[in-house]
C-alpha positions as CSV (number, residue, x, y, z in Angstrom):
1,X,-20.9,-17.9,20.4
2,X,-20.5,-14.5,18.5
3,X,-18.7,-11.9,20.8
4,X,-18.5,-8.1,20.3
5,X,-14.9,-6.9,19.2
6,X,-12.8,-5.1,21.8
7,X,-15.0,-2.1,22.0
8,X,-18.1,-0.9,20.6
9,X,-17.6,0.9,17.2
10,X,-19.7,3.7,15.7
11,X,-21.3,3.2,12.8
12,X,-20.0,6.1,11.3
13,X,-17.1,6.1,8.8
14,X,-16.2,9.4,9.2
15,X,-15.4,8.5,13.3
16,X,-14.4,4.8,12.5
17,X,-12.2,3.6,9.6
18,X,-13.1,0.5,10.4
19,X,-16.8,0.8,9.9
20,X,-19.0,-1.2,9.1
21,X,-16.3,-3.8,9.5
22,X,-14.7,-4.7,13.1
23,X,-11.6,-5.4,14.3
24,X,-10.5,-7.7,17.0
25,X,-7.2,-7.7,19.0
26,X,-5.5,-10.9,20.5
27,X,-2.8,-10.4,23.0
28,X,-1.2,-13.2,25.2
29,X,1.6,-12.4,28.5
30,X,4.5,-12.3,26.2
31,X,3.4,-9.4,24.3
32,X,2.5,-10.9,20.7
33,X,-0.4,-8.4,19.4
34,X,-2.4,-9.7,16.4
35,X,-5.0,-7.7,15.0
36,X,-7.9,-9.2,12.2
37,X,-10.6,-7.6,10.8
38,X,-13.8,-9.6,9.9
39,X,-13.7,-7.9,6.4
40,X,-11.9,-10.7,4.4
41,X,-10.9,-12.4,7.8
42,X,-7.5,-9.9,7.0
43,X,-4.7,-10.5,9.2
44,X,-4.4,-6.2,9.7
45,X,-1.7,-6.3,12.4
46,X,1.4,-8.4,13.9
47,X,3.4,-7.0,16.8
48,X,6.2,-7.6,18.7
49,X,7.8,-6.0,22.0
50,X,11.5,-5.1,21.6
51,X,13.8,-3.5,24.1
52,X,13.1,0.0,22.1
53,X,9.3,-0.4,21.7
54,X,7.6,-2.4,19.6
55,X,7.8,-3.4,15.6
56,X,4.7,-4.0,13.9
57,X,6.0,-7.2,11.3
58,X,3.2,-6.9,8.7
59,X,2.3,-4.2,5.9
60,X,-1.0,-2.9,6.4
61,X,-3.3,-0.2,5.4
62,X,-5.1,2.5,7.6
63,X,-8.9,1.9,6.7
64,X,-11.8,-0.3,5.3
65,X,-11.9,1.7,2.3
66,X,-8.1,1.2,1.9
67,X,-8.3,-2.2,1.8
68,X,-11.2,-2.5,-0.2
69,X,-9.9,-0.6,-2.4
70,X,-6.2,-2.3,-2.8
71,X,-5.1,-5.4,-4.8
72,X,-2.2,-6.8,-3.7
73,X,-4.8,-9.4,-0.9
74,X,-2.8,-7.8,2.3
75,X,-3.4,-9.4,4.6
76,X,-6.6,-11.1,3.4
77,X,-7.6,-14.8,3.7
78,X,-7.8,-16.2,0.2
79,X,-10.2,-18.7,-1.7
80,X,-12.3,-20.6,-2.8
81,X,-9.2,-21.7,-4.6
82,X,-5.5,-19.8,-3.9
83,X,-3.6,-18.8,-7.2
84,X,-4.1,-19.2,-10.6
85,X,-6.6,-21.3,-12.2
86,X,-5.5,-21.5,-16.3
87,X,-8.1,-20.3,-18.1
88,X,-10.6,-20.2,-15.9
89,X,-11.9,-24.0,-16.3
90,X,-11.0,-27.4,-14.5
91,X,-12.8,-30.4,-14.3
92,X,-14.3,-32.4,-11.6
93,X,-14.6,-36.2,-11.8
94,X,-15.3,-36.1,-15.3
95,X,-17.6,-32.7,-14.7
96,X,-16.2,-29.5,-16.6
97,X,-16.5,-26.6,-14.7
98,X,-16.4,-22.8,-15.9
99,X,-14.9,-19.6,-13.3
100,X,-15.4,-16.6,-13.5
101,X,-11.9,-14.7,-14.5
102,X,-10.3,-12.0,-12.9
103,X,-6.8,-12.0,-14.5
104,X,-7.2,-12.2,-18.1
105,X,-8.6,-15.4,-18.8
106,X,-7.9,-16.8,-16.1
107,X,-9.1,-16.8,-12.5
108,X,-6.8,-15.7,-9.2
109,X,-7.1,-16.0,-5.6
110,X,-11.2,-16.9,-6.1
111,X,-12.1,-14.7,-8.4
112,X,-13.5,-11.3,-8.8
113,X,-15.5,-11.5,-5.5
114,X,-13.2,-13.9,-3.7
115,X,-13.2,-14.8,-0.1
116,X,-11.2,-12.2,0.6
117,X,-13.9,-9.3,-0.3
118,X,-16.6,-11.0,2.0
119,X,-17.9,-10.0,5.7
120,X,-17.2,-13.2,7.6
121,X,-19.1,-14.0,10.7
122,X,-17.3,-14.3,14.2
123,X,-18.2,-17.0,15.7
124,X,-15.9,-16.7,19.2
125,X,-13.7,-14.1,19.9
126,X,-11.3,-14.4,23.4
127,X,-8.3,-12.7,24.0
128,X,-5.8,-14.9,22.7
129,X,-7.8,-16.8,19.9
130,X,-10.6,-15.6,16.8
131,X,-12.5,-17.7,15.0
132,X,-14.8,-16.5,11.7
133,X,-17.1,-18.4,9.5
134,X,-18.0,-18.1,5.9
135,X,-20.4,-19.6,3.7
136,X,-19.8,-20.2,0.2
137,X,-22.9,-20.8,-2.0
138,X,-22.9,-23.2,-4.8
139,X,-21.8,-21.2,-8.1
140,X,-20.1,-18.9,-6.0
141,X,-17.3,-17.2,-9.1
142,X,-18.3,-20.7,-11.0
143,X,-17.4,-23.5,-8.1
144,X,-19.5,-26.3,-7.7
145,X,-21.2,-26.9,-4.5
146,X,-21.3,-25.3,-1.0
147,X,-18.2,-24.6,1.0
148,X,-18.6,-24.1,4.9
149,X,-15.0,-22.5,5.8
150,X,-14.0,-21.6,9.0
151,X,-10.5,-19.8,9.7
152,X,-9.0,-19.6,13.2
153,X,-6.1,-17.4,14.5
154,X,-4.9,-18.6,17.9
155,X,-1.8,-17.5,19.9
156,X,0.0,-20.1,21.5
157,X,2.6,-19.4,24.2
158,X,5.7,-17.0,24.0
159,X,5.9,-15.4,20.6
160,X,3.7,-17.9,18.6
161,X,1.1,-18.0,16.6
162,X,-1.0,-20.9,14.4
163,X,-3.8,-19.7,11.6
164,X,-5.8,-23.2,10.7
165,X,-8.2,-23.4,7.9
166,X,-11.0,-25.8,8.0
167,X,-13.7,-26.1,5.2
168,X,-16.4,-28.9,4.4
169,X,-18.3,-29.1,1.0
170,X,-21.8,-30.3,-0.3
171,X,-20.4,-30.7,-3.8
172,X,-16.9,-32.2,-4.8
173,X,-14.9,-29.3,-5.2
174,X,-11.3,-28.0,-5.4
175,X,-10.8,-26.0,-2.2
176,X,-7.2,-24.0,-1.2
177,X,-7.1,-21.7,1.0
178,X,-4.0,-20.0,2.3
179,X,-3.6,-16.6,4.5
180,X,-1.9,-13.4,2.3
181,X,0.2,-11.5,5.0
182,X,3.1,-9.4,3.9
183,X,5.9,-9.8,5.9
184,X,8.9,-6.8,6.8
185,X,10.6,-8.1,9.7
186,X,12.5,-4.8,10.0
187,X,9.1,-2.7,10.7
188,X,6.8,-1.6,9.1
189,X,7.2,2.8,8.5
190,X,4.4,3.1,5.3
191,X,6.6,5.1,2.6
192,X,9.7,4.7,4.3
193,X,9.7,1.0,5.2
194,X,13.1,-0.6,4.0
195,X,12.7,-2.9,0.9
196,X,12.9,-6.8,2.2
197,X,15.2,-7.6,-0.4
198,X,18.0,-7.3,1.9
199,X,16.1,-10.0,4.5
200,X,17.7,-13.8,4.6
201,X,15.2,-16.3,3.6
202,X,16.0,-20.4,4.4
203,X,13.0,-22.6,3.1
204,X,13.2,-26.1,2.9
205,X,11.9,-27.1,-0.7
206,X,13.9,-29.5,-3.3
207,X,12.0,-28.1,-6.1
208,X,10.4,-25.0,-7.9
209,X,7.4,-24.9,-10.3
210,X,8.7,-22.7,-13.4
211,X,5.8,-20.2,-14.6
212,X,5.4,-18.8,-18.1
213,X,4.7,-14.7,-18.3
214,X,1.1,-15.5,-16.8
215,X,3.1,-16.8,-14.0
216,X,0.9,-20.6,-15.0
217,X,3.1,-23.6,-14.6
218,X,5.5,-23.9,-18.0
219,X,6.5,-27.4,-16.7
220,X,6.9,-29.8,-14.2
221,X,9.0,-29.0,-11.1
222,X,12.4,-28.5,-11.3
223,X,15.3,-29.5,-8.7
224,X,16.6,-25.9,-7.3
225,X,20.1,-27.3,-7.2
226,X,22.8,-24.8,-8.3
227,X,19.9,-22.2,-9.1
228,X,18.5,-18.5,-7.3
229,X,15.6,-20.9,-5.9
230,X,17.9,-23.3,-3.7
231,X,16.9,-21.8,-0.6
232,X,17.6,-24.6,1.5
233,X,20.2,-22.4,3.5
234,X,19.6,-18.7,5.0
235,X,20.1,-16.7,1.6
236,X,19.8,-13.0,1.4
237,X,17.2,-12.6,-1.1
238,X,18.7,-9.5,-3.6
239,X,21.7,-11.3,-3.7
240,X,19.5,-15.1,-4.7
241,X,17.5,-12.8,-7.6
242,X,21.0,-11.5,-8.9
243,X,21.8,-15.4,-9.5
244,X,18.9,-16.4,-10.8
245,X,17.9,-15.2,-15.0
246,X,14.3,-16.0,-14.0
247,X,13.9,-14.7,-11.0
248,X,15.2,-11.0,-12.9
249,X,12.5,-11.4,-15.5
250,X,10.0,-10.5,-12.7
251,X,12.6,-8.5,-9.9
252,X,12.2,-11.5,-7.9
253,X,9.9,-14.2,-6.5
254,X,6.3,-15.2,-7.6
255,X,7.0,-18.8,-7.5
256,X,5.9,-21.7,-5.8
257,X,8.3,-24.2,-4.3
258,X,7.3,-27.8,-3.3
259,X,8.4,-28.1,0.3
260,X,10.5,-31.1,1.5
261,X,7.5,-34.1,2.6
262,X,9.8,-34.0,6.2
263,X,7.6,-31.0,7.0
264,X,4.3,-32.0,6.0
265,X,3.2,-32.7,10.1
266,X,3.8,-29.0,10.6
267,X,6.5,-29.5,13.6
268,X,9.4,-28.7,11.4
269,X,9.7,-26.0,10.0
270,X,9.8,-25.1,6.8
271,X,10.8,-22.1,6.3
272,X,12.7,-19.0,8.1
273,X,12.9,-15.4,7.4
274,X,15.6,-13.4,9.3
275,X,15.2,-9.2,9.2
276,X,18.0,-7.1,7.6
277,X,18.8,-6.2,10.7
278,X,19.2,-9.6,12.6
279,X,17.1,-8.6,15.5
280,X,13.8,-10.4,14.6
281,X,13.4,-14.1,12.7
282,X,10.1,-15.8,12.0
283,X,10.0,-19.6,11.6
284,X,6.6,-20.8,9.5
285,X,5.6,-24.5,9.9
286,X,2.7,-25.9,7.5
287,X,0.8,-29.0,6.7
288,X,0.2,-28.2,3.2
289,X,3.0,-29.2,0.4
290,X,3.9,-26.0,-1.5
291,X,5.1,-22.4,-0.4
292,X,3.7,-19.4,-3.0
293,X,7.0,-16.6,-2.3
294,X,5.9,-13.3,-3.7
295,X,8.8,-10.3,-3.1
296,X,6.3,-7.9,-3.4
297,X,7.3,-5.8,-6.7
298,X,4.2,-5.1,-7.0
299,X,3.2,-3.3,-4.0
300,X,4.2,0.6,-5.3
301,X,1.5,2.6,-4.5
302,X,-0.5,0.0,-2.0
303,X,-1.9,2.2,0.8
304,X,-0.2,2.2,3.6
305,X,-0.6,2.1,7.4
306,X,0.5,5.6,8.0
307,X,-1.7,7.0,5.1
308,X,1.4,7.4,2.6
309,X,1.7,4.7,0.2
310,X,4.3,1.6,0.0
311,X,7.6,1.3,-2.0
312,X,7.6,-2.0,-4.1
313,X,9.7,-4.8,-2.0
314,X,8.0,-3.2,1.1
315,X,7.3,-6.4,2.1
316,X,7.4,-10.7,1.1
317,X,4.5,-12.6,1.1
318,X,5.0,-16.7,1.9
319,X,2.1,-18.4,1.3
320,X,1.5,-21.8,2.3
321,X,-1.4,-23.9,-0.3
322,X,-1.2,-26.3,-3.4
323,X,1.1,-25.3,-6.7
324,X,-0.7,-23.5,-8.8
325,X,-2.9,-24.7,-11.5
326,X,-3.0,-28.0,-9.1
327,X,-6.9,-28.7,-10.4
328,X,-5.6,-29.4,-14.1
329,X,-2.1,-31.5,-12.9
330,X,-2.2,-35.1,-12.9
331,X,-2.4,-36.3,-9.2
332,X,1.1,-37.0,-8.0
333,X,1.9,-36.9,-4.2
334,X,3.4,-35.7,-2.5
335,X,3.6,-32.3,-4.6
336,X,0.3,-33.1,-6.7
337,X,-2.3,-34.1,-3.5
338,X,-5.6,-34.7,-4.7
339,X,-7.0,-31.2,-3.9
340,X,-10.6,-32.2,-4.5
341,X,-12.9,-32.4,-1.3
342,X,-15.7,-34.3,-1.1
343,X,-19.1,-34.0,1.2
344,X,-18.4,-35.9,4.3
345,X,-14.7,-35.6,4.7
346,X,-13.7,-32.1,6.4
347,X,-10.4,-30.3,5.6
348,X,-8.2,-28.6,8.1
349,X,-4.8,-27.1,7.5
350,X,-2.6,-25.1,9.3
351,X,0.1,-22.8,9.8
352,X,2.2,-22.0,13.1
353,X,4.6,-19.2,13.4
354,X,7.4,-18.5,15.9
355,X,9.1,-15.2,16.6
356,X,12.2,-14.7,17.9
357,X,13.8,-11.1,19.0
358,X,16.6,-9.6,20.1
């Protein structure tokens, strides 16, 4: 059953900034606040009560037209396929297939109109979980076969929250989807928001995927022992890119890192990220076997919340979904799944967050 968001919203854009989108508000009795907008199912909003107010988590921007108009996927749920497809080509049991590029020659995120520029329909709406549905014709940015995708955000108790993907197909078909929130534990205050460099990140991965300048896999995965990518402990991340020659290259992270298989039923976590100023911590639990960590250099100039614009490092993306490039690797589990889905056989994945603050 389609609901109507929290209130009825004009039509008009100069009353609305939301318009013709909507956006819908989940709230549960320990104060978590999550806001999405039906606009590229975007995770706008993520809130937290503290003793002196609240402290919104993720970047965001102010308007529609803002985030139509950005790059950088805040907040936006991404597909048909997540990352970078080399060249724009793959092939499908024995079938090649051609994209449509949107990164030099080769395609990112879905494409030029990717999932994350589409109106998705809401199909419920309570006050403590959202559920939107999109359909993907076949063809749709050059992948085979329909894709039926349905993404969820529900809040569980305390400070907790779980986004689950779910998709069927009509065609075999590649199909990763993965949420693209940017995370500042320490607030988020639009030009003025501190860079997350000095947050401690902790994520539980034996191995990194090296990437050439088109940030494409240069290799097979590499242990991160003795390296800026052994995260296995809380690390502060300026000081982790100041040990690391390839993590300077870019001023920090675009990388993927194949998470330890001891997470894969997503009731360990895999990863923790600690504010600068020790006073909030998110835990991230996932199903799927890689973690995409992007430090956000490239967010100078990305419309902000408050109107202004953000600094780069305003905030770090982790984004759980298949190494890059995954539909043209060998299959190898547990860090090269099969990420082909076939008619019949319905995908879900998730991801559940934990707060804590003090």
């Amino acid at each position: 059953m389609t609901m109507s968001p929290d209130s009825p919203l004009p039509t008009d854009p100069s009353t609305d900034p939301w318009a013709p989108a909507r956006l819908y508000t989940l709230e549960n009795a320990a104060g978590l606040r999550v806001q999405v907008l039906d606009h590229g199912a975007t995770w706008v909003s993520c809130s937290v009560p503290m003793m002196d107010g609240r402290r919104e988590l993720l970047l965001g921007c102010a308007s529609l037209a803002d985030y139509q108009r950005q790059r950088a996927y805040l907040g936006a749920t991404v597909g048909r396929y997540a990352n970078r497809v080399r060249d724009s080509r793959c092939v499908v049991d024995g079938q090649p297939v051609t994209l449509l590029p949107n990164e030099g020659p080769h395609q990112l995120h879905g494409g030029p109109d990717g999932y994350d520029r589409r109106t998705w329909t809401v199909e419920s709406h309570t006050p403590q979980r959202l559920v939107l549905g999109l359909v993907s014709p076949d063809g749709d940015q050059g992948w085979p076969g329909e894709v039926q995708a349905r993404v969820s955000y529900t809040l569980g108790q305390d400070l907790a929250l779980e986004i689950a993907f779910e998709t069927s197909v009509s065609r075999a078909c590649p199909v990763n989807l993965t949420h693209h929130a940017y995370f500042n534990l320490d607030g988020d205050a639009g030009e003025a928001t501190r860079k997350v460099l000095a947050h401690h990140l902790q994520v539980l991965a034996p191995a990194w995927l090296p990437v050439g300048a088109d940030l494409l896999p240069a290799g097979e995965l590499v242990p991160v022992d003795d390296s800026g990518f052994d995260l296995r402990e809380l690390r502060r991340l300026d000081q982790a890119i100041a040990a690391e020659p390839a993590l300077q290259v870019g001023q920090g992270y675009d990388h993927a890192l194949a998470l330890d298989p001891s997470c894969a039923d997503a009731l360990r976590a895999a990863v923790r990220l600690l504010s600068s100023d020790g006073r909030v911590a998110m835990s991230l639990a996932t199903d799927l076997p890689a973690l995409q960590v992007y430090s956000g250099q490239g967010l100078a100039g990305v419309p902000a919340r408050d109107g202004s614009v953000y600094p780069a490092h305003a905030g770090i993306a982790l984004e759980p979904q298949y190494l890059p490039d995954s539909p043209n690797h060998p299959v190898a589990p547990p860090h090269w799944p099969d990420v082909v889905q076939r008619p019949g056989l319905r995908r879900r994945h998730v991801s559940r967050m934990f707060f804590d603050v003090a």
